[in-house]
C-alpha positions as CSV (number, residue, x, y, z in Angstrom):
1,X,86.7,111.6,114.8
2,X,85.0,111.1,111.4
3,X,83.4,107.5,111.0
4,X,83.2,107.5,107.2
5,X,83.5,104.8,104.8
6,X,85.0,105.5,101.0
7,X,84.7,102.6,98.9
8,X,84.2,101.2,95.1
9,X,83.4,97.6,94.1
10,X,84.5,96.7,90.5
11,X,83.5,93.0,89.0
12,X,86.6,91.0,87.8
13,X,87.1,89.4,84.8
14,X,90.6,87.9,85.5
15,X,91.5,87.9,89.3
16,X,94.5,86.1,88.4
17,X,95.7,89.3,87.0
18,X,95.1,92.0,89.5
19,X,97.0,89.9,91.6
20,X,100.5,89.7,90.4
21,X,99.6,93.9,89.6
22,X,98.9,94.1,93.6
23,X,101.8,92.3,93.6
24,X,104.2,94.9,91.3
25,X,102.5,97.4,93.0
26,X,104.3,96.5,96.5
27,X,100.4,95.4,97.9
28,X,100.8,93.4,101.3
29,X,98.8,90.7,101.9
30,X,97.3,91.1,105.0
31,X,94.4,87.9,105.1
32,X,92.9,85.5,103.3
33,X,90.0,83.2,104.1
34,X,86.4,82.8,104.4
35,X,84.3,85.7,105.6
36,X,80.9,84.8,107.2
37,X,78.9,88.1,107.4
38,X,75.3,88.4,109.7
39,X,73.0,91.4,109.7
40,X,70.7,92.0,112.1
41,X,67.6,94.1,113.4
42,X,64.8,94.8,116.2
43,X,61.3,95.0,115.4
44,X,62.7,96.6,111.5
45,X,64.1,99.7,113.6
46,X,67.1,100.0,111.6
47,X,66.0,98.6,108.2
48,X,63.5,102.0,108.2
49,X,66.4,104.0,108.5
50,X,68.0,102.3,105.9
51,X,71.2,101.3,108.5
52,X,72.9,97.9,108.6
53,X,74.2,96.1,111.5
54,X,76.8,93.5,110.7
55,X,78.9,91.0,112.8
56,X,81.6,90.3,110.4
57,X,83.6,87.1,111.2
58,X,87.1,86.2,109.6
59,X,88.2,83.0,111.3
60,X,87.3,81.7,114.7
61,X,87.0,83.7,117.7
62,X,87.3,87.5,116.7
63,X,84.7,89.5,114.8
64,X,84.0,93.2,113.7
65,X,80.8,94.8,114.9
66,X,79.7,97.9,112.0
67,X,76.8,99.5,112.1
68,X,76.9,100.8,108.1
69,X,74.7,104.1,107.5
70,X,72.7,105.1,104.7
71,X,74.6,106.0,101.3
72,X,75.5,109.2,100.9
73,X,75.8,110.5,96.8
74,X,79.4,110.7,96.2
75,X,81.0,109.6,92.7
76,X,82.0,106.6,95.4
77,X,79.9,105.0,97.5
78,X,80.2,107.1,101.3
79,X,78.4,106.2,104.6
80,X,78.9,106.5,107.9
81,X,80.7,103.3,109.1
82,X,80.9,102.6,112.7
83,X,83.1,99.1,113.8
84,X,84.9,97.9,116.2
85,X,87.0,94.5,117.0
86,X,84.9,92.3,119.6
87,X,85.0,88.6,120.6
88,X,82.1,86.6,118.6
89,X,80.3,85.1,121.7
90,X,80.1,88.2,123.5
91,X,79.1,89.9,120.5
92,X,76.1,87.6,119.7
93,X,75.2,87.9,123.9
94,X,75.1,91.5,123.4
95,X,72.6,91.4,119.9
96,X,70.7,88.8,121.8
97,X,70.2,90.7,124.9
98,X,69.1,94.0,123.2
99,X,66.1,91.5,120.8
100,X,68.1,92.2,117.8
101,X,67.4,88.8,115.6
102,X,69.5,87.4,112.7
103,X,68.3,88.5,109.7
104,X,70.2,87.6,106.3
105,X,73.8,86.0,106.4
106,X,76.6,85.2,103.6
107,X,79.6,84.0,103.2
108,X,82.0,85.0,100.6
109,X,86.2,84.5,99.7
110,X,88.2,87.6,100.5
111,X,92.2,88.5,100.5
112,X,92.4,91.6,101.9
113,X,95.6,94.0,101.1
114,X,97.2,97.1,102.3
115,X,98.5,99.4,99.4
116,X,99.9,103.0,99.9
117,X,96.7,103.7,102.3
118,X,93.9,102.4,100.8
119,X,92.7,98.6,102.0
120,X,91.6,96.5,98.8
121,X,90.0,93.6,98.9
122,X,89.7,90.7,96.3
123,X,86.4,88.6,96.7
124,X,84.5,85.7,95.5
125,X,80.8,85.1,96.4
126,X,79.3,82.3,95.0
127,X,76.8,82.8,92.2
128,X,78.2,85.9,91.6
129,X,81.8,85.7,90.8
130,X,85.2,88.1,91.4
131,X,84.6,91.1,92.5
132,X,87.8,93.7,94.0
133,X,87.0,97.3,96.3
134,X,89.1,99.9,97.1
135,X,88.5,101.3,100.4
136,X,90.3,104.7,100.7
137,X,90.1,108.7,99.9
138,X,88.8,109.3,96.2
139,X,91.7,110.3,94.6
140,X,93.8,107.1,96.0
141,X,90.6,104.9,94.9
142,X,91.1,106.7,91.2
143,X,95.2,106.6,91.1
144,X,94.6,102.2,92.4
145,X,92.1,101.7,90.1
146,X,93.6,103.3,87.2
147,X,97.1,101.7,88.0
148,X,94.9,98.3,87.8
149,X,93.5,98.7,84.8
150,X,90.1,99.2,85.9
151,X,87.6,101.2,84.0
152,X,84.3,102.8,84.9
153,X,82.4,99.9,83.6
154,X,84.2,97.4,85.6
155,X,81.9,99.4,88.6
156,X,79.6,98.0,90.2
157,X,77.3,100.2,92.4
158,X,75.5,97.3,94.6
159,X,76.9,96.7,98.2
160,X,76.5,92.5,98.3
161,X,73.6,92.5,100.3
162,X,71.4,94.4,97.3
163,X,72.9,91.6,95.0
164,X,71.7,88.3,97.0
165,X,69.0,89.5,98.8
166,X,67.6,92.7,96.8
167,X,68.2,94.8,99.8
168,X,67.7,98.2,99.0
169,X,70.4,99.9,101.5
């Protein structure tokens, strides 16, 4: 089983419009909410390897543990991507007993969609503003972005964690 991740992040200038086009584009809605997002390490063992591991939290209890590999060069950005659902709590045990230590944390806005195989999300993190991404194989992220009017220089190429913190994963 292949555990890669396809994605693109392009900045919005008008959420309010990609919406109803997700919307004539048959997109379901799948969640809505706040996302709180925690990265952690031991001793910098993973930040050296330039890998990320995130406990992703989207509402109470459950969570998503990823460990995020380097990026690969693709015309999208490609990493290996590792995740799996898991109970907060026993998640944060499990860090705790292994000495990994909280690191950086943000919350952002997301609605996440489903649409003809690809997930796309529409985000706001404060400071920064709307952003959209298109998780799927290049040629659906190409036919979704160009059925949503997005152009190459609508792009952008940082994963959120190099825009608030200056990471350089």
């Amino acid at each position: 089983m292949a555990f890669v991740e396809i994605e693109q992040k392009y900045r919005l200038k008008d959420p309010v419009k990609i919406r109803l086009r997700l919307a004539g584009m048959a997109a379901k809605k799948i969640a809505s909410g706040v996302e709180s997002n925690e990265f952690y390490d031991r001793n910098d063992f993973l930040n050296k390897q330039k890998v990320a591991l995130r406990l992703r939290r989207f509402g109470r209890q459950s969570a998503l543990l990823t460990l995020k590999g380097p990026r690969i060069k693709n015309n999208f950005s490609k990493r290996v991507e590792i995740e799996t659902p898991i109970e907060y709590k026993t998640a944060k045990a499990f860090l705790d007993f292994l000495g990994c230590r909280l690191l950086r944390k943000y919350s952002k806005r997301r609605e996440l969609y489903g649409l003809k195989g690809a997930h796309v999300t529409v985000d706001f993190l404060n400071k920064f503003g709307w952003f959209l991404e298109i998780e799927a194989a290049p040629q659906t992220i190409r036919k979704i972005e160009k059925q949503l009017g997005l152009k190459r220089a609508d792009r952008e190429d940082r994963s959120y964690l190099q825009m608030i913190f200056g990471w350089k994963h």
